[in-house]
C-alpha positions in Angstrom: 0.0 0.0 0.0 1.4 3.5 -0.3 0.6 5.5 2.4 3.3 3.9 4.5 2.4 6.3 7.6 -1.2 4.6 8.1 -1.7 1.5 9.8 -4.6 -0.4 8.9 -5.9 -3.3 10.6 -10.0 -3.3 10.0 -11.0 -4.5 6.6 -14.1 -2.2 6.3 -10.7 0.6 5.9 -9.3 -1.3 3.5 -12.4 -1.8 1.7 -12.9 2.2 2.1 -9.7 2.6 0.2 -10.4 0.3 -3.2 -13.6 1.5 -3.4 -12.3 5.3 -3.3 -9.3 4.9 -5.5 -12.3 2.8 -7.7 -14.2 6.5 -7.4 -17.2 4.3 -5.5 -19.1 7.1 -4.2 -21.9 4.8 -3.0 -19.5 2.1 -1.6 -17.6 4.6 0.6 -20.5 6.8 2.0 -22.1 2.9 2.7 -18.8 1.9 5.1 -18.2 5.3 6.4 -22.0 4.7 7.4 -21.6 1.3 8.6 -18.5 2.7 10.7 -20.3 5.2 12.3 -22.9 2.9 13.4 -20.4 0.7 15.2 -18.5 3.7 16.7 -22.3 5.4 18.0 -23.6 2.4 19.6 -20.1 1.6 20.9 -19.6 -2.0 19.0 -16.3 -1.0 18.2 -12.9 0.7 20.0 -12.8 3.8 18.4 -9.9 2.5 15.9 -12.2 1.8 12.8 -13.3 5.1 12.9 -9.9 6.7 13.1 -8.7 4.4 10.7 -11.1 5.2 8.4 -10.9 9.4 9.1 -7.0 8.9 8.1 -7.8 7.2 5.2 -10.7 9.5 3.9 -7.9 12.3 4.1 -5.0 10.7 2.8 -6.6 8.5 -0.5 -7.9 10.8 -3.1 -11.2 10.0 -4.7 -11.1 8.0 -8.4 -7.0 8.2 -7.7 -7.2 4.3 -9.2 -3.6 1.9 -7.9 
């Protein structure tokens, strides 16, 4: 992968990331929802989420591999 500063260890992230560089708009507002879900009803650590924030500023949309 190269964004060598982010560690990724959820595979809803990684997901997140193919389907931006893919420019899959509805695949990427459907995890970040998904995410959000877990994070607000506390089914998750907090580390998807800032996983996931890292990534949505780091991968540019439709960038491709």
């Amino acid at each position: 992968m190269p964004y060598p500063q982010m560690t990724i260890t959820h595979q809803s992230v990684r997901n997140y990331i193919d389907a931006k560089k893919r420019g899959d708009r509805a695949t990427t507002d459907r995890i970040v929802a998904e995410v959000q879900d877990r994070f607000a009803t506390r089914t998750t650590d907090g580390t998807e989420a800032a996983q996931l924030g890292e990534a949505s500023m780091l991968v540019r949309f439709g960038e491709g591999e």
